[in-house]
DOVOKE-116632 format. One record per residue: residue number from 1; residue in one letter; x, y, z of N, C-alpha, C in turn. Coordinates in nm, 4 decimals, padded with zeros to 6 digits. Example, Ala and Ser with C-alpha at 12.3 -4.5 7.8 and 13.67 -1.06 7.14 Angstrom:
   k r     n.c1     n.c2     n.c3    ca.c1    ca.c2    ca.c3     c.c1     c.c2     c.c3
   1 a  01.3190 -00.5690  00.7800  01.2300 -00.4500  00.7800  01.3200 -00.3300  00.7800
   2 s  01.2850 -00.2250  00.7080  01.3670 -00.1060  00.7140  01.2900  00.0030  00.7870
This chain:
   k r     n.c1     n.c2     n.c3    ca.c1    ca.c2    ca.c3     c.c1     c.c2     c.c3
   1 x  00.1708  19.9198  11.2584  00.1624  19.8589  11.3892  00.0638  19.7428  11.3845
   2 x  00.1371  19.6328  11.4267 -00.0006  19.5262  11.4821 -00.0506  19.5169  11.5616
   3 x -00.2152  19.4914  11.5791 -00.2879  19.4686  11.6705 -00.3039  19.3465  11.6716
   4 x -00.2850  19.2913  11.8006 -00.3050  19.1394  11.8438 -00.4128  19.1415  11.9064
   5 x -00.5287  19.0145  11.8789 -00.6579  18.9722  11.9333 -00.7477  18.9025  11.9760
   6 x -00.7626  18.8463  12.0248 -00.7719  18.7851  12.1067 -00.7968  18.6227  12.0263
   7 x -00.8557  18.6195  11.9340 -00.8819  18.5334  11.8175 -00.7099  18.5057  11.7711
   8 x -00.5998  18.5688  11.7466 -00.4686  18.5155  11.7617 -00.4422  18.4346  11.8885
   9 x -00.4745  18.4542  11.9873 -00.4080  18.3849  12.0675 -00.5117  18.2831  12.0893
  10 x -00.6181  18.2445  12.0525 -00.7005  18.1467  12.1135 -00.6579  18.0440  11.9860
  11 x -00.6238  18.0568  11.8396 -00.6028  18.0138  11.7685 -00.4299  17.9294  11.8091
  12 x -00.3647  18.0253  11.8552 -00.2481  17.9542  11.9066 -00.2405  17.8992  12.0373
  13 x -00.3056  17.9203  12.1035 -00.3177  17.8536  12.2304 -00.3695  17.7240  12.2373
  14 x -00.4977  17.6857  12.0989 -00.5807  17.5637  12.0886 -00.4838  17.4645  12.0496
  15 x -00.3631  17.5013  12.0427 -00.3290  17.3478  11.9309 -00.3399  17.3356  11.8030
  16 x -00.3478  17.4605  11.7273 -00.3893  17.4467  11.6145 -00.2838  17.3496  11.5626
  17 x -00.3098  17.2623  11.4312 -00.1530  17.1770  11.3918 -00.1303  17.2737  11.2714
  18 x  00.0092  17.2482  11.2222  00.0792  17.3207  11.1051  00.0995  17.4901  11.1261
  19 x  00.1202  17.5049  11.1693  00.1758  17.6639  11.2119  00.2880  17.7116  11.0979
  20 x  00.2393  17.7632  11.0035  00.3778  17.8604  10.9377  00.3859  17.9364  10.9942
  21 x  00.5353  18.0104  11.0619  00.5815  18.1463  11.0477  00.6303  18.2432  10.9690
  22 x  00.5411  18.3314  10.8909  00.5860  18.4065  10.7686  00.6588  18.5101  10.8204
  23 x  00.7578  18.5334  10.7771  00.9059  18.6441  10.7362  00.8585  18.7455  10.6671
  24 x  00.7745  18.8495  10.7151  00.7282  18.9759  10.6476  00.8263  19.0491  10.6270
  25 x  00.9582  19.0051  10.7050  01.0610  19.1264  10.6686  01.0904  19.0810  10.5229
  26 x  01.0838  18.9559  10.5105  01.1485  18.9052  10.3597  01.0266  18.9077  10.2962
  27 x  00.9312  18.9499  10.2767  00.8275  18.9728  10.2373  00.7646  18.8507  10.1538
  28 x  00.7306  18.7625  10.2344  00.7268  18.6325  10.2313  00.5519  18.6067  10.1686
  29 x  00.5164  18.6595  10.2808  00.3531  18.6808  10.2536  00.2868  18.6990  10.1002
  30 x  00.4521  18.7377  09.9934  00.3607  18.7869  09.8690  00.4307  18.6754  09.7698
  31 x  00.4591  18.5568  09.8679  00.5567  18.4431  09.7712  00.4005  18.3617  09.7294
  32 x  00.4257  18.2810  09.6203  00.2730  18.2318  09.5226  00.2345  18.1821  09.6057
  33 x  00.2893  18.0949  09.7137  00.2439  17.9767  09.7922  00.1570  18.0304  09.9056
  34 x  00.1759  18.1422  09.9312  00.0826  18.2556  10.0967 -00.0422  18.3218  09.9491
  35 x  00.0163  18.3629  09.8250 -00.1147  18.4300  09.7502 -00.2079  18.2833  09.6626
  36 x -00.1973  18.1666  09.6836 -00.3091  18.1002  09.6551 -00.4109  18.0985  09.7279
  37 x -00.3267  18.0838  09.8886 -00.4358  18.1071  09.9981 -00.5099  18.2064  10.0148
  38 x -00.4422  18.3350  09.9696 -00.5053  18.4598  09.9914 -00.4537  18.5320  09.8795
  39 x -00.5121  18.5749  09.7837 -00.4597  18.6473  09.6690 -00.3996  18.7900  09.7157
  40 x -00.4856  18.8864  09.7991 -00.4500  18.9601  09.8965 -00.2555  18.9753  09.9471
  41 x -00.2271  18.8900  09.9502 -00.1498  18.8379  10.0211 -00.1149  18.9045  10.1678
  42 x -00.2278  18.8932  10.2217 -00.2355  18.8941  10.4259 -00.2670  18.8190  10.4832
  43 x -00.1881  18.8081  10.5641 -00.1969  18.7770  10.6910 -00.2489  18.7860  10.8319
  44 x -00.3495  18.7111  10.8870 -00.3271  18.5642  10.8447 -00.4139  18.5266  10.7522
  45 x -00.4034  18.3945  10.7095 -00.4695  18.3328  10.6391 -00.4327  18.1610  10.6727
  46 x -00.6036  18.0706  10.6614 -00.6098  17.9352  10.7269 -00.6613  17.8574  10.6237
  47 x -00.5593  17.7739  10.5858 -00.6221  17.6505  10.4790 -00.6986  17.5460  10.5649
  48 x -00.8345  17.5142  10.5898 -00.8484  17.4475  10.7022 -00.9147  17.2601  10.6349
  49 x -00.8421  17.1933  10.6050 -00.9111  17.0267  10.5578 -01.0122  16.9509  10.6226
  50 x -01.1144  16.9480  10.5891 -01.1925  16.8633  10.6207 -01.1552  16.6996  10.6232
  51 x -01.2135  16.6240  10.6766 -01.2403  16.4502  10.6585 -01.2476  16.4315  10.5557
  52 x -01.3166  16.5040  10.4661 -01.3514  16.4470  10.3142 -01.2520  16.4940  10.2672
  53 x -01.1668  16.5782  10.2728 -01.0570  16.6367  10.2124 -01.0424  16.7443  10.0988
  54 x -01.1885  16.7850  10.1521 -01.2049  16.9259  10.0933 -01.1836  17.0130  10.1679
  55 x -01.1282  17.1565  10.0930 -01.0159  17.2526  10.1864 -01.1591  17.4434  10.1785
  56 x -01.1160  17.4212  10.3027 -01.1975  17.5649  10.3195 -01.0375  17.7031  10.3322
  57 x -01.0584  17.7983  10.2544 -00.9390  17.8997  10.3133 -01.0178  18.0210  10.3358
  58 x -00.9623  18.0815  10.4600 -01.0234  18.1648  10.5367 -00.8995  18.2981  10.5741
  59 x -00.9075  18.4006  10.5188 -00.8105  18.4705  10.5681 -00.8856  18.6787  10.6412
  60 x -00.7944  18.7085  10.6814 -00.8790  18.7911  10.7322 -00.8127  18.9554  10.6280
């Protein structure tokens, strides 16, 4: 079961830009491109770019 929190919806409510929707039924989350971000491979997880164009990833 998922718990939704309030940090989901303030994250989608802000405007965040680039929104993937991952396909957990197709078990998408464990394709290379979701486990660079998060070796884990969970969800979610935020590649976030700076100005300088250095990348912070943050997943929970």
């Amino acid at each position: 079961m998922a718990v939704k929190t309030k940090t989901d919806i303030t994250l989608y409510t802000a405007g965040t830009p680039v929104v993937h929707p991952t396909k957990m039924i197709d078990n998408e989350q464990k394709e290379s491109w979701v486990l660079e971000i998060n070796p884990n491979g969970l969800i979610p997880a935020i590649t976030d770019t700076f100005t300088n164009g250095r990348e912070t990833r943050v997943s929970h």
